[in-house]
N, CA, C and O atoms as a Tinker XYZ file with bonds, in Angstrom:
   524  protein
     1  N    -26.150000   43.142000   30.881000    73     2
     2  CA   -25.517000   41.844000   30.913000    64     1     3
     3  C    -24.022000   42.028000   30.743000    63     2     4     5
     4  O    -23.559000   42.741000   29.853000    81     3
     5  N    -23.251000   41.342000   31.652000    73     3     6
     6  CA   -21.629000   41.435000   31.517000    64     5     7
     7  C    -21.282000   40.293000   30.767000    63     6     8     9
     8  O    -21.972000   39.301000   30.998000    81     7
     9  N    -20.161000   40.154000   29.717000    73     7    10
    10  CA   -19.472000   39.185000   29.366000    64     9    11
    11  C    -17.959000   39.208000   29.592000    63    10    12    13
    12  O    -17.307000   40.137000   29.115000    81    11
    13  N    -17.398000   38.291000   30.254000    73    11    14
    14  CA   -15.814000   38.582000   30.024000    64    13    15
    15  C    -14.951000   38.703000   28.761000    63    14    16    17
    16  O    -14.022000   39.486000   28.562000    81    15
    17  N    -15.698000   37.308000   27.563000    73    15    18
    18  CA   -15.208000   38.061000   26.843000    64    17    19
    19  C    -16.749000   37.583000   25.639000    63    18    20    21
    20  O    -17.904000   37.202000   25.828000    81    19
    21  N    -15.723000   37.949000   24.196000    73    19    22
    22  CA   -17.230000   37.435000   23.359000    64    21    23
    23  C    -16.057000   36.238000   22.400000    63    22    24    25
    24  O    -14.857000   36.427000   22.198000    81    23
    25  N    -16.925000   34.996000   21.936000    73    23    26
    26  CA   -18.267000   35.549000   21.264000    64    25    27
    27  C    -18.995000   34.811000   22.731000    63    26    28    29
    28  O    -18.452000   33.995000   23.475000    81    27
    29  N    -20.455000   35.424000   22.857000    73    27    30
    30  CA   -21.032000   34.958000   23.472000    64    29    31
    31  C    -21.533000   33.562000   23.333000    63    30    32    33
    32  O    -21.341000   33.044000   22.233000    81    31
    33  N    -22.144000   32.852000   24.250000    73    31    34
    34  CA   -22.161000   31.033000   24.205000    64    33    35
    35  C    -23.700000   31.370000   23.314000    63    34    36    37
    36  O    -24.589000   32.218000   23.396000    81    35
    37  N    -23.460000   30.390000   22.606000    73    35    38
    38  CA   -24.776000   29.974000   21.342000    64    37    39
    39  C    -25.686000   29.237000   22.144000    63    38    40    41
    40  O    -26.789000   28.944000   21.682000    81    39
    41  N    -25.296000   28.846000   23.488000    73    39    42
    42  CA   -26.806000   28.222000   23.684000    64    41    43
    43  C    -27.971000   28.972000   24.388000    63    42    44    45
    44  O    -29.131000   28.587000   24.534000    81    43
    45  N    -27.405000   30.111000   24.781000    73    43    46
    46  CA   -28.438000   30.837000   25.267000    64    45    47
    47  C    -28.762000   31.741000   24.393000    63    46    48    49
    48  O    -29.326000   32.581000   25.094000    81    47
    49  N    -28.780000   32.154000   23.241000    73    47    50
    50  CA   -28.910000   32.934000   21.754000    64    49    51
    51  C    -30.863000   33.347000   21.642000    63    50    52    53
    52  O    -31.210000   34.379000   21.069000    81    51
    53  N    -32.004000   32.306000   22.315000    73    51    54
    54  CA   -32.941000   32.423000   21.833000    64    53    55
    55  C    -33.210000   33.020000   23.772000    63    54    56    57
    56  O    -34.411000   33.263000   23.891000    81    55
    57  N    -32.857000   33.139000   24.412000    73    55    58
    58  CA   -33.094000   33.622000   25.365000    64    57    59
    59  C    -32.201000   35.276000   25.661000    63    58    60    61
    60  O    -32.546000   35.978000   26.612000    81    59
    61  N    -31.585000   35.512000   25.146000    73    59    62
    62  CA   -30.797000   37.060000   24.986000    64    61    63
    63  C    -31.297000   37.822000   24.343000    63    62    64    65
    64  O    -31.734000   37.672000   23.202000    81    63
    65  N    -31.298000   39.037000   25.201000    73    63    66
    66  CA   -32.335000   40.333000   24.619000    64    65    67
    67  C    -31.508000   41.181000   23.502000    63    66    68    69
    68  O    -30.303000   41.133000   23.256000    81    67
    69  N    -32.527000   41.974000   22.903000    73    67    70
    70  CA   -31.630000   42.281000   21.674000    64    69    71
    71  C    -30.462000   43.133000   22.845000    63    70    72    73
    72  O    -30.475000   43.513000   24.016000    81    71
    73  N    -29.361000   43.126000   21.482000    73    71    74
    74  CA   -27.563000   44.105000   21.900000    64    73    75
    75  C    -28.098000   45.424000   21.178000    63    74    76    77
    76  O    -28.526000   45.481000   20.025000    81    75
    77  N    -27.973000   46.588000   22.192000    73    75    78
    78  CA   -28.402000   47.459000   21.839000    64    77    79
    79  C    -26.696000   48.288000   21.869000    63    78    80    81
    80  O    -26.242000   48.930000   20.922000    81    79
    81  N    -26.060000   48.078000   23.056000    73    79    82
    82  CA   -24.525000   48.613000   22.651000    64    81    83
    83  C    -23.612000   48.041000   23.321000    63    82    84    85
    84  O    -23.987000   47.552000   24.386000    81    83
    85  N    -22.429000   47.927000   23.030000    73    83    86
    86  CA   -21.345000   47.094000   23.265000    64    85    87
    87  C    -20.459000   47.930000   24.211000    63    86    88    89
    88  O    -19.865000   48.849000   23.648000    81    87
    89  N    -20.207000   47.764000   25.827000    73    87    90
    90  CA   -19.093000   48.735000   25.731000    64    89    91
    91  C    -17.400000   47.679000   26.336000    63    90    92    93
    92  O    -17.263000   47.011000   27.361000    81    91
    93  N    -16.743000   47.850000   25.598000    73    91    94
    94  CA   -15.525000   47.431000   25.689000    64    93    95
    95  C    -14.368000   47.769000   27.168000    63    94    96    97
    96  O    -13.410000   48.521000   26.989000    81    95
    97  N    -14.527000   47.351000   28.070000    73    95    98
    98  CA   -13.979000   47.725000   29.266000    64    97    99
    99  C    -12.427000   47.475000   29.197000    63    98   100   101
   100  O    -11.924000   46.376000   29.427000    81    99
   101  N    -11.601000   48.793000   28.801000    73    99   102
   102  CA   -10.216000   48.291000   29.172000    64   101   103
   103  C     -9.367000   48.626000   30.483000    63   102   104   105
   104  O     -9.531000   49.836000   30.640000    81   103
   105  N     -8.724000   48.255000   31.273000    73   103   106
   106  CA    -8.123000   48.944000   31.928000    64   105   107
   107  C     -6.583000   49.026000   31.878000    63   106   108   109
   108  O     -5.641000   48.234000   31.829000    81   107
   109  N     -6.726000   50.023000   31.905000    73   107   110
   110  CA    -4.794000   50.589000   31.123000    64   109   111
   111  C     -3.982000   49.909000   31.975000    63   110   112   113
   112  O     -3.259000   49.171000   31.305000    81   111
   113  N     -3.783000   49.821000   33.021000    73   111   114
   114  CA    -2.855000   49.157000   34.014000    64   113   115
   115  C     -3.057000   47.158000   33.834000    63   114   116   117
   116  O     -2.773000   46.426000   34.782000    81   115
   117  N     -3.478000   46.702000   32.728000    73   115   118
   118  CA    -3.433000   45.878000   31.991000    64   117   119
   119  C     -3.119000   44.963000   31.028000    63   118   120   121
   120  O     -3.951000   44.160000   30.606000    81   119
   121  N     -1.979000   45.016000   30.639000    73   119   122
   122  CA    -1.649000   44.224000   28.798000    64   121   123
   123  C     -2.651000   43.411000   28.481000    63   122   124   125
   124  O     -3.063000   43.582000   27.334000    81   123
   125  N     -3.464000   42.158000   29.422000    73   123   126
   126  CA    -4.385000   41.182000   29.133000    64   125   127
   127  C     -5.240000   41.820000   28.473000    63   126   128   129
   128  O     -5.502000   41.512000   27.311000    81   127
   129  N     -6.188000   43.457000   29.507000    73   127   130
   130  CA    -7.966000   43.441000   29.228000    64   129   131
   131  C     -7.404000   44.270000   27.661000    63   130   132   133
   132  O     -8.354000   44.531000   26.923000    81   131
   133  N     -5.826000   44.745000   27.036000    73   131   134
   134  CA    -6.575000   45.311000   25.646000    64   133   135
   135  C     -6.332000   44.107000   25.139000    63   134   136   137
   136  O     -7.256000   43.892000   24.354000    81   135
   137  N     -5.635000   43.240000   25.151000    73   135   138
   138  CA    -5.525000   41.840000   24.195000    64   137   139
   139  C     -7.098000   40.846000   24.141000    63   138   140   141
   140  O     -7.710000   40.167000   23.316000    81   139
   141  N     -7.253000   41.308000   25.675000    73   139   142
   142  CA    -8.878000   40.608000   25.724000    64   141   143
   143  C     -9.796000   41.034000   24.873000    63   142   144   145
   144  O    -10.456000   40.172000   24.293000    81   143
   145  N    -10.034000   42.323000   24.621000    73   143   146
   146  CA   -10.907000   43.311000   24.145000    64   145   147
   147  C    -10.682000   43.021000   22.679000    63   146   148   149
   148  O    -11.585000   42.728000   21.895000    81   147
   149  N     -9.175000   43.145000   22.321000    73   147   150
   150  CA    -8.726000   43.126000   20.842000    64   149   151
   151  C     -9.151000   41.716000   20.432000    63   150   152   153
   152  O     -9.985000   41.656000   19.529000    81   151
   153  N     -8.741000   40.673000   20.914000    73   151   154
   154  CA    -9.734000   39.013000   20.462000    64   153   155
   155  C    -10.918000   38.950000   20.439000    63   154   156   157
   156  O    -11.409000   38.381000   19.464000    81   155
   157  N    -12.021000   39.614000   21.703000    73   155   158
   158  CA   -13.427000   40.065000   21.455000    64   157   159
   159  C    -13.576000   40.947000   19.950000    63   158   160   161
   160  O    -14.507000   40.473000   19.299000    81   159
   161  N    -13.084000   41.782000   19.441000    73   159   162
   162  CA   -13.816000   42.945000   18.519000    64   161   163
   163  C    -13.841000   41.491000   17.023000    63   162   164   165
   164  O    -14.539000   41.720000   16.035000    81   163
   165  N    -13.400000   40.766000   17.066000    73   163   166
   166  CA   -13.354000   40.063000   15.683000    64   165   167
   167  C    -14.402000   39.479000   16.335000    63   166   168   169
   168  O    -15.056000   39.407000   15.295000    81   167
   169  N    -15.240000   38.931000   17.262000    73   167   170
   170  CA   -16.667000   38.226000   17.508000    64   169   171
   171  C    -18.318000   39.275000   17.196000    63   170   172   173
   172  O    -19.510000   39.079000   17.430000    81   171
   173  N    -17.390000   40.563000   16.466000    73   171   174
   174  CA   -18.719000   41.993000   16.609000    64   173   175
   175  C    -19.061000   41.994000   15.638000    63   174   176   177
   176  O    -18.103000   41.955000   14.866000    81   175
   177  N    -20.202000   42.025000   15.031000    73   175   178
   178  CA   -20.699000   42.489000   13.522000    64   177   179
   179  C    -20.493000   43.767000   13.251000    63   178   180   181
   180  O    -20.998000   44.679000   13.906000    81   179
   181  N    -19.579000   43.955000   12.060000    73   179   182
   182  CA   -19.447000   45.396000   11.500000    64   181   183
   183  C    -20.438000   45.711000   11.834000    63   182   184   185
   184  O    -20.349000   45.696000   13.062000    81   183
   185  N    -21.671000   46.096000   11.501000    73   183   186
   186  CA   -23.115000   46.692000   11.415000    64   185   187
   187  C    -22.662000   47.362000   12.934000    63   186   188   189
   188  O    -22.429000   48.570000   12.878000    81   187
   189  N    -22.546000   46.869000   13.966000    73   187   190
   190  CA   -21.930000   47.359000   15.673000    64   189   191
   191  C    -21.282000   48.648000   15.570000    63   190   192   193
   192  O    -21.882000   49.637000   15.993000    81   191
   193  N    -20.256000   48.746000   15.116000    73   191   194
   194  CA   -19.089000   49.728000   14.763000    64   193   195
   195  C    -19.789000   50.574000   14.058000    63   194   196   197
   196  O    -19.059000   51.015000   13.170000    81   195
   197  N    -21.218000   51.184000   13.987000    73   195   198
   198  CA   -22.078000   52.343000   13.682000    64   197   199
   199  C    -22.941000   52.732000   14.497000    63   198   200   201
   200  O    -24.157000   52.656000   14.324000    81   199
   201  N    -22.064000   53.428000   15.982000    73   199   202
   202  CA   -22.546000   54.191000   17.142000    64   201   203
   203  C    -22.911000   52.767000   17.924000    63   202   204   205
   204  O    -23.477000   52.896000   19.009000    81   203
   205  N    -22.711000   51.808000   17.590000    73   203   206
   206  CA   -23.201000   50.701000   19.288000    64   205   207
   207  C    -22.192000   50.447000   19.876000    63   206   208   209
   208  O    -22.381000   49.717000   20.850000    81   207
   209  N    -20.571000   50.914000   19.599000    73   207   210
   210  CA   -20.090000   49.761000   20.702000    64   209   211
   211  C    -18.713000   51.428000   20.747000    63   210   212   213
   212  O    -18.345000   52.217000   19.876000    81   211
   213  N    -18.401000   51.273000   22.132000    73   211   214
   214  CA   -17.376000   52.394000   22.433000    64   213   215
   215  C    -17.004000   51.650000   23.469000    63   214   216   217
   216  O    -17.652000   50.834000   24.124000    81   215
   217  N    -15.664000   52.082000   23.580000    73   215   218
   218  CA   -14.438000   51.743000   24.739000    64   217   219
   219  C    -14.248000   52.839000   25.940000    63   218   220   221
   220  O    -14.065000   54.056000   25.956000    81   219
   221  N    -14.382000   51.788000   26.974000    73   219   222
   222  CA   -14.289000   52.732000   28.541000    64   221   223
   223  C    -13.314000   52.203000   28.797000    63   222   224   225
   224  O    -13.285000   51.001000   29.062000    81   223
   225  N    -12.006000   53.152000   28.781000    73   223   226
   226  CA   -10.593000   52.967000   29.633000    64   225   227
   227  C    -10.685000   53.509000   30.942000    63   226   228   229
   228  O    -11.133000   54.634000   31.163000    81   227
   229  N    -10.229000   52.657000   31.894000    73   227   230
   230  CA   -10.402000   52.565000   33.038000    64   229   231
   231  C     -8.883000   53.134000   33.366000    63   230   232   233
   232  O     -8.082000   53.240000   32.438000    81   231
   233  N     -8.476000   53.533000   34.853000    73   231   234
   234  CA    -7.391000   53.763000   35.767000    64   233   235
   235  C     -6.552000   54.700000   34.839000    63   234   236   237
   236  O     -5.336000   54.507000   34.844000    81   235
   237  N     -7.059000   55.704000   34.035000    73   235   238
   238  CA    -6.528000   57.222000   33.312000    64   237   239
   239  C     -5.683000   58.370000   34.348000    63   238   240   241
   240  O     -4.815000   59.238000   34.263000    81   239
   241  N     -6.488000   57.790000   35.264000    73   239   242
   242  CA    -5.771000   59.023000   36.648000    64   241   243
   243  C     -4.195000   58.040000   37.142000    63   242   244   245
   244  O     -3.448000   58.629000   37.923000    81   243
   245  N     -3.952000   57.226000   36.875000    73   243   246
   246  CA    -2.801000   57.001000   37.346000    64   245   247
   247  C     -1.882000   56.552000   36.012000    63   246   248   249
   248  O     -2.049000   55.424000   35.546000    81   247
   249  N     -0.948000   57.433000   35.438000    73   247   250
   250  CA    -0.172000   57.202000   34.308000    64   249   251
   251  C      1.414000   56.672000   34.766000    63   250   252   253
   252  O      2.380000   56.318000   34.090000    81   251
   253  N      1.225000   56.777000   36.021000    73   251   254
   254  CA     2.663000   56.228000   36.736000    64   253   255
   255  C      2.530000   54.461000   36.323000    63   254   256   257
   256  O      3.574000   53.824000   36.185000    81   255
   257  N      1.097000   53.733000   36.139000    73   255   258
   258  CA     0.884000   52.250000   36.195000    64   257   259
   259  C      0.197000   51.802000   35.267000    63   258   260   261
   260  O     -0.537000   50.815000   35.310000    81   259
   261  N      0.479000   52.789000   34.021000    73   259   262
   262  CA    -0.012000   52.187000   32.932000    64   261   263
   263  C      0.793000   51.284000   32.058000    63   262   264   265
   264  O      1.877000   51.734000   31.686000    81   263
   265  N      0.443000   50.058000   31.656000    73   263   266
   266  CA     1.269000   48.754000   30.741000    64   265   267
   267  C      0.213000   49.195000   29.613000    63   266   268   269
   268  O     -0.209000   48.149000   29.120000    81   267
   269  N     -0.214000   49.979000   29.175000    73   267   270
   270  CA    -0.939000   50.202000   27.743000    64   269   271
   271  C     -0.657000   51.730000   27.335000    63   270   272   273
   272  O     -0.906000   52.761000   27.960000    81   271
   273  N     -0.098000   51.551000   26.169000    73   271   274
   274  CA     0.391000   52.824000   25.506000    64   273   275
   275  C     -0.843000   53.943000   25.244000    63   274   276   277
   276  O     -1.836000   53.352000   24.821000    81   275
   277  N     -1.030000   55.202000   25.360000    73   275   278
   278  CA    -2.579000   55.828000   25.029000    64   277   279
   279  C     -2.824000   55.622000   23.378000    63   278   280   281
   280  O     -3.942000   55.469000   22.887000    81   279
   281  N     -1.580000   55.648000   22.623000    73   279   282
   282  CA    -1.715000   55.061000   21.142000    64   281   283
   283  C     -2.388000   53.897000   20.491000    63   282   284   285
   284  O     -2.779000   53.605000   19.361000    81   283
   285  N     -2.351000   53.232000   21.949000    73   283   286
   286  CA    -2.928000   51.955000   21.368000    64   285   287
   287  C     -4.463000   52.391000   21.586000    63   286   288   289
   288  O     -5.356000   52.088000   20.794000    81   287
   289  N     -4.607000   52.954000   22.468000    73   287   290
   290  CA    -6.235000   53.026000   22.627000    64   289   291
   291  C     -6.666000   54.045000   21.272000    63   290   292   293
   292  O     -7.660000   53.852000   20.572000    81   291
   293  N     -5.858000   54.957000   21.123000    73   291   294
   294  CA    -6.428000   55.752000   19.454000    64   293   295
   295  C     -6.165000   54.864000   19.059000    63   294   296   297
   296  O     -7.017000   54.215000   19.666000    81   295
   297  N     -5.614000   54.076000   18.436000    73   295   298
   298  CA    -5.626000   53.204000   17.458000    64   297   299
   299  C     -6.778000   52.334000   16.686000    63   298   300   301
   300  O     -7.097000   51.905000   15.577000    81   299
   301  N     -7.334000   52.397000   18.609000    73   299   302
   302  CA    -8.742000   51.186000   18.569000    64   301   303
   303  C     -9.927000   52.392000   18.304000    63   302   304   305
   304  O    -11.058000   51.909000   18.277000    81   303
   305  N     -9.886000   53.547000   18.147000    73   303   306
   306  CA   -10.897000   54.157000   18.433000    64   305   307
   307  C    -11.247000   54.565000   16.504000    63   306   308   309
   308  O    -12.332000   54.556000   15.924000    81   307
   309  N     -9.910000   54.872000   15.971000    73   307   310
   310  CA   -10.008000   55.129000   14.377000    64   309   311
   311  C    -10.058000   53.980000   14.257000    63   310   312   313
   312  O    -11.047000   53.729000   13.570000    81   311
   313  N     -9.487000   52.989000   14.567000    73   311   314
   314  CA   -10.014000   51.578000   13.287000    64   313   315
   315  C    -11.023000   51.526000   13.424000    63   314   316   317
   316  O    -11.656000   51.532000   12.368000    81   315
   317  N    -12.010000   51.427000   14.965000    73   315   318
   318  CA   -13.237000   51.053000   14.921000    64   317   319
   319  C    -14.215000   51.904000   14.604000    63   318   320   321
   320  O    -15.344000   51.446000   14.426000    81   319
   321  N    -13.979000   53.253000   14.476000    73   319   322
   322  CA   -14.313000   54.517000   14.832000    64   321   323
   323  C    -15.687000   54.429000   15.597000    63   322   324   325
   324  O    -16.851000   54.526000   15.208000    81   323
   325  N    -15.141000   54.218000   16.777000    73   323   326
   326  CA   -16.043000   54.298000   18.202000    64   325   327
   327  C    -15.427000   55.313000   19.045000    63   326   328   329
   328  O    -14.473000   56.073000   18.882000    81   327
   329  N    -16.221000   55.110000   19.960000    73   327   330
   330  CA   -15.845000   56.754000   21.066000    64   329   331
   331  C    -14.922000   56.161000   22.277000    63   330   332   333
   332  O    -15.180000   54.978000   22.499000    81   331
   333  N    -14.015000   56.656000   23.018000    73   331   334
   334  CA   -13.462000   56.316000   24.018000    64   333   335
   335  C    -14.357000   57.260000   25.146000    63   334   336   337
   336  O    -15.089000   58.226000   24.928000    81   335
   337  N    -14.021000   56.626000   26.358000    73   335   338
   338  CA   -14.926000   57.609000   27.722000    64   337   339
   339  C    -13.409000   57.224000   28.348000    63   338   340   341
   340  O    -13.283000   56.082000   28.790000    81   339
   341  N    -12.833000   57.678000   28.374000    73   339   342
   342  CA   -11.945000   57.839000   29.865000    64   341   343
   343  C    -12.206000   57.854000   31.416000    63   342   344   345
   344  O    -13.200000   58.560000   31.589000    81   343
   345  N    -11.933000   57.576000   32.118000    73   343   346
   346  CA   -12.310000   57.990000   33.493000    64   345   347
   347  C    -11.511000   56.539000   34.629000    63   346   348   349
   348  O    -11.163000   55.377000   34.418000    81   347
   349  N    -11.519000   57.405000   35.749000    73   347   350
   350  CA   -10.963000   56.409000   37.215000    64   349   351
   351  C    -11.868000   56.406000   38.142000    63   350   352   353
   352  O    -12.193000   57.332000   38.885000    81   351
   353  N    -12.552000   54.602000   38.048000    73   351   354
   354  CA   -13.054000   54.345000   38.979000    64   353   355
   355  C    -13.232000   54.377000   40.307000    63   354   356   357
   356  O    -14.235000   53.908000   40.845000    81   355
   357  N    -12.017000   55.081000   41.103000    73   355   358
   358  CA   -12.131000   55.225000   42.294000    64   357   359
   359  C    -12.562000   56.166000   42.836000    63   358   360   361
   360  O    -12.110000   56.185000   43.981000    81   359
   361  N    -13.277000   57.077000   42.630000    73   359   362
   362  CA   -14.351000   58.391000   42.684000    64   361   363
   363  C    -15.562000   57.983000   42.703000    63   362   364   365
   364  O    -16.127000   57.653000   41.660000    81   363
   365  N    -16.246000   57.931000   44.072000    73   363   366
   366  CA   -17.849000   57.720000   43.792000    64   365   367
   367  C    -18.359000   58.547000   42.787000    63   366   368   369
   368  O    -19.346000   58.187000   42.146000    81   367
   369  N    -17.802000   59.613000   42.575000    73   367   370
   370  CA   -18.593000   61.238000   41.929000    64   369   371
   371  C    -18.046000   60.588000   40.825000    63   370   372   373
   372  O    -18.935000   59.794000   40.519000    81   371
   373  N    -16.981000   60.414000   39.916000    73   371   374
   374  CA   -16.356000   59.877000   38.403000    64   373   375
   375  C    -17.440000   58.348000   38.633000    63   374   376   377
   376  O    -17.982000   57.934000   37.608000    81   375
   377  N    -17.623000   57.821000   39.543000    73   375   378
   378  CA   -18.479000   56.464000   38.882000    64   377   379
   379  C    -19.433000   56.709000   38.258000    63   378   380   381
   380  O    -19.639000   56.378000   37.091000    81   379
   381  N    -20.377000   57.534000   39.215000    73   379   382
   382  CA   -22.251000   58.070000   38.797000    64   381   383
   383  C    -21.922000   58.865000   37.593000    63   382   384   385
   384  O    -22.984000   58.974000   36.979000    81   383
   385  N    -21.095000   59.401000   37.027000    73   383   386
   386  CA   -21.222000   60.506000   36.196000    64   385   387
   387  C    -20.395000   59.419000   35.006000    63   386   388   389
   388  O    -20.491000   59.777000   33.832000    81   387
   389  N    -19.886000   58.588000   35.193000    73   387   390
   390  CA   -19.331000   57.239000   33.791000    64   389   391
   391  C    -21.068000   56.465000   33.653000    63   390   392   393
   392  O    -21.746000   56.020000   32.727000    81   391
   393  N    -21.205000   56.600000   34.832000    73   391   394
   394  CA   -22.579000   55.606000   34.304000    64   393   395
   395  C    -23.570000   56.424000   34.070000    63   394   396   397
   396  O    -24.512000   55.777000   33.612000    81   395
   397  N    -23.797000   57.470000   34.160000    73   395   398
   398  CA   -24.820000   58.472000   33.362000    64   397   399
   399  C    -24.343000   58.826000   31.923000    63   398   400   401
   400  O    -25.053000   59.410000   31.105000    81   399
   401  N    -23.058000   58.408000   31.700000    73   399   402
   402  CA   -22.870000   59.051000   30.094000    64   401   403
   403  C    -23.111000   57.555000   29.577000    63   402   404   405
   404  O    -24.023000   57.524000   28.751000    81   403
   405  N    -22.586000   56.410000   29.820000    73   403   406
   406  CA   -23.538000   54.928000   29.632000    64   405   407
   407  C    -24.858000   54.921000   29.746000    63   406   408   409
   408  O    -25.534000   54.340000   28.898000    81   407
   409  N    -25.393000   55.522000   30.738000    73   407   410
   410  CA   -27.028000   55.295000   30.561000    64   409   411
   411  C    -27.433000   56.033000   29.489000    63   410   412   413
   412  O    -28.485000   55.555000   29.063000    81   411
   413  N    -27.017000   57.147000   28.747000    73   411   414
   414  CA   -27.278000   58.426000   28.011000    64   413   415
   415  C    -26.836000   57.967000   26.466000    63   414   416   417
   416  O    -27.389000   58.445000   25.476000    81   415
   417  N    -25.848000   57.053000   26.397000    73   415   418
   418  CA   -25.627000   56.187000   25.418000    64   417   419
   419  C    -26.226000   55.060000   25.152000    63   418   420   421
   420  O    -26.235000   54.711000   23.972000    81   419
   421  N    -26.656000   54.492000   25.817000    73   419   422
   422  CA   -27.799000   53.176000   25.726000    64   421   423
   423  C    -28.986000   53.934000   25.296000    63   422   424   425
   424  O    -29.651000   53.646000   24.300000    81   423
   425  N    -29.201000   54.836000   26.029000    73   423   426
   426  CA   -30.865000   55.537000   25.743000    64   425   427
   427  C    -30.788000   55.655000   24.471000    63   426   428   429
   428  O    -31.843000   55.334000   23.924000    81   427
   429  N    -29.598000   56.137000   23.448000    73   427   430
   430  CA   -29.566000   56.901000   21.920000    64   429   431
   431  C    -29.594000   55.715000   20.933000    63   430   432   433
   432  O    -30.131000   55.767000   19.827000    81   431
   433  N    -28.565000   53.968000   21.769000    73   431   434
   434  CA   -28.249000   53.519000   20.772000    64   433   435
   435  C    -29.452000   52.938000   20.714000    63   434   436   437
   436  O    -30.020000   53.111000   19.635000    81   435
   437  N    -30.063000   52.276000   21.548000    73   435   438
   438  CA   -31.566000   51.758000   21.811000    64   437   439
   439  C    -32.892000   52.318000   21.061000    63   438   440   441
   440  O    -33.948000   51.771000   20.744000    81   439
   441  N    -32.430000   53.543000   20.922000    73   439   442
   442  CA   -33.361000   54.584000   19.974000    64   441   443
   443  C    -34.767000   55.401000   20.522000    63   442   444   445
   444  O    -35.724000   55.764000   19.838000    81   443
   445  N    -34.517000   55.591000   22.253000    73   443   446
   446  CA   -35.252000   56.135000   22.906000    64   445   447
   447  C    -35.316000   57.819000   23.244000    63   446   448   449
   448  O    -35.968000   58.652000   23.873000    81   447
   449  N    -34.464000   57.712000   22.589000    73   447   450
   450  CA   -33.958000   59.664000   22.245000    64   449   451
   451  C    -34.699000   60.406000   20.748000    63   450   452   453
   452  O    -34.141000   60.528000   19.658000    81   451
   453  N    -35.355000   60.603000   20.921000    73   451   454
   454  CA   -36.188000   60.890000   19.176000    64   453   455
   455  C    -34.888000   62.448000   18.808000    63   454   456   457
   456  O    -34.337000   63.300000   19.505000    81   455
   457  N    -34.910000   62.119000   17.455000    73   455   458
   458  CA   -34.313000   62.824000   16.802000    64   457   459
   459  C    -32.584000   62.442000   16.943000    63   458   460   461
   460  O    -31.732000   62.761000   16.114000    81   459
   461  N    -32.379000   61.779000   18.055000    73   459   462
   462  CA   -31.370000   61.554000   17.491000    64   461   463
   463  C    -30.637000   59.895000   17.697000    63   462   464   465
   464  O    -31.010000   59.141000   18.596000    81   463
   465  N    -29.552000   59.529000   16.688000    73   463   466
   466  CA   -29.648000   58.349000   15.945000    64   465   467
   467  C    -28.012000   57.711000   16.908000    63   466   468   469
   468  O    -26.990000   58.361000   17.125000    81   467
   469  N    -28.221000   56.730000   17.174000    73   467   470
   470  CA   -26.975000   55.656000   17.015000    64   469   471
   471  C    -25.780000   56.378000   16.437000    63   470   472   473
   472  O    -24.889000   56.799000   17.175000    81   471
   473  N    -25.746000   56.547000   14.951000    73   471   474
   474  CA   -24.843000   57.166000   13.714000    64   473   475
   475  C    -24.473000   58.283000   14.435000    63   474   476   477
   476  O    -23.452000   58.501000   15.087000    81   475
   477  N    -25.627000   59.080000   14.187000    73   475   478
   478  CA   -25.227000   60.738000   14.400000    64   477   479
   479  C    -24.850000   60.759000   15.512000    63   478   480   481
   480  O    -24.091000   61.728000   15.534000    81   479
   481  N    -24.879000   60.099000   16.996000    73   479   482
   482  CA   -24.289000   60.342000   17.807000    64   481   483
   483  C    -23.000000   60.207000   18.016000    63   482   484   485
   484  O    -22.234000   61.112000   18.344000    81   483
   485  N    -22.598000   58.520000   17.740000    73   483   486
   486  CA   -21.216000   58.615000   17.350000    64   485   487
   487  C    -20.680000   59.215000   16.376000    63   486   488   489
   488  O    -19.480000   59.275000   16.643000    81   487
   489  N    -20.957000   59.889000   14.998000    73   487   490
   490  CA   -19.659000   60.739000   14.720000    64   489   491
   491  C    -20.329000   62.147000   15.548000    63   490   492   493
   492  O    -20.471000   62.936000   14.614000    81   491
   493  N    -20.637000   62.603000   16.363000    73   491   494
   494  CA   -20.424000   64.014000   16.843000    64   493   495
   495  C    -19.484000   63.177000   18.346000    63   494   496   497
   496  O    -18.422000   63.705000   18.678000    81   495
   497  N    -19.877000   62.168000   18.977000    73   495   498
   498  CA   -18.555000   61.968000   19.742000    64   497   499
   499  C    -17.206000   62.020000   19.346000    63   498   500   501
   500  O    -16.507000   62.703000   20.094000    81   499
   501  N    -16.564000   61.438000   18.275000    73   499   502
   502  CA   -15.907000   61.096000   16.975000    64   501   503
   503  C    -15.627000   62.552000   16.774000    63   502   504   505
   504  O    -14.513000   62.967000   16.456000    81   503
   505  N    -16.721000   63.349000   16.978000    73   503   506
   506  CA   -15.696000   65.218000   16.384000    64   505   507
   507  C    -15.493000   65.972000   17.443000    63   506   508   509
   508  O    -14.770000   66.964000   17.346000    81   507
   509  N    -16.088000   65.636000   18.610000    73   507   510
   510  CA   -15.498000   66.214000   19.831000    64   509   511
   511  C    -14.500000   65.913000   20.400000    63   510   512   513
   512  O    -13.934000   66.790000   21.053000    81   511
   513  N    -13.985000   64.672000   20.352000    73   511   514
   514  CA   -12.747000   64.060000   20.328000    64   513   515
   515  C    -11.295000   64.329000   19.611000    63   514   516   517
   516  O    -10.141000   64.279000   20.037000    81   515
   517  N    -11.945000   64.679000   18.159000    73   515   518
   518  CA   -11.347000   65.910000   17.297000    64   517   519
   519  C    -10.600000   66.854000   17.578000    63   518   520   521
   520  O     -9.443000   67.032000   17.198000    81   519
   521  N    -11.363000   67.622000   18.389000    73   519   522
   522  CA   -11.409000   69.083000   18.659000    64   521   523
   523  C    -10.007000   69.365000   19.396000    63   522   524
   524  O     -9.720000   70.504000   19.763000    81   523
């Protein structure tokens, strides 16, 4: 399900399947989608910000047309401590391979991966990021 932004409308609340993960779509060549994103994160339940919700910055391959500082995106990644995915949509090959690390993240936060957890996944994203 896409939302443009949150909180989501209360009247459809008993018809919405559970939120298994949140992902935050920014695109750097933007000022609006991080201001959008940044007014959405106050509609998230803390409880979220433990492996469900990570930020996909969009248009990374072109730094000539970025209106968003990369600071600001760390910024959002330690306050929230969620994972960033980088990548540029204009690559059939970078699309399938953004949406296989999304499908691969839904599978964990959803809890269809035995042995491993929501938590533990995000901080080992969180330490590879580190590195």
């Amino acid at each position: 399900h896409l939302a443009a932004s949150l909180p989501l409308p209360a009247e459809r609340d008993h018809l919405r399947p559970r939120i298994d993960l949140i992902v935050f779509i920014i695109d750097i060549k933007s000022k609006y989608s991080l201001k959008n994103v940044e007014a959405s994160l106050a509609h998230v339940d803390a409880s979220f910000f433990l492996g469900k919700v990570c930020f996909l910055v969009t248009g990374v391959g072109r730094v000539n047309n970025c209106s968003i500082e990369m600071n600001a995106i760390w910024k959002l990644r330690d306050t929230y401590c969620s994972p960033v995915l980088l990548c540029e949509l204009e690559s059939e090959k970078i699309q399938a391979t953004t949406a296989q690390r999304l499908l691969r993240m839904l599978q964990i936060c959803a809890g269809h991966v035995p042995g491993v957890s929501a938590l533990t996944f995000g901080s080992l994203m969180r330490s590879s990021a580190d590195d």
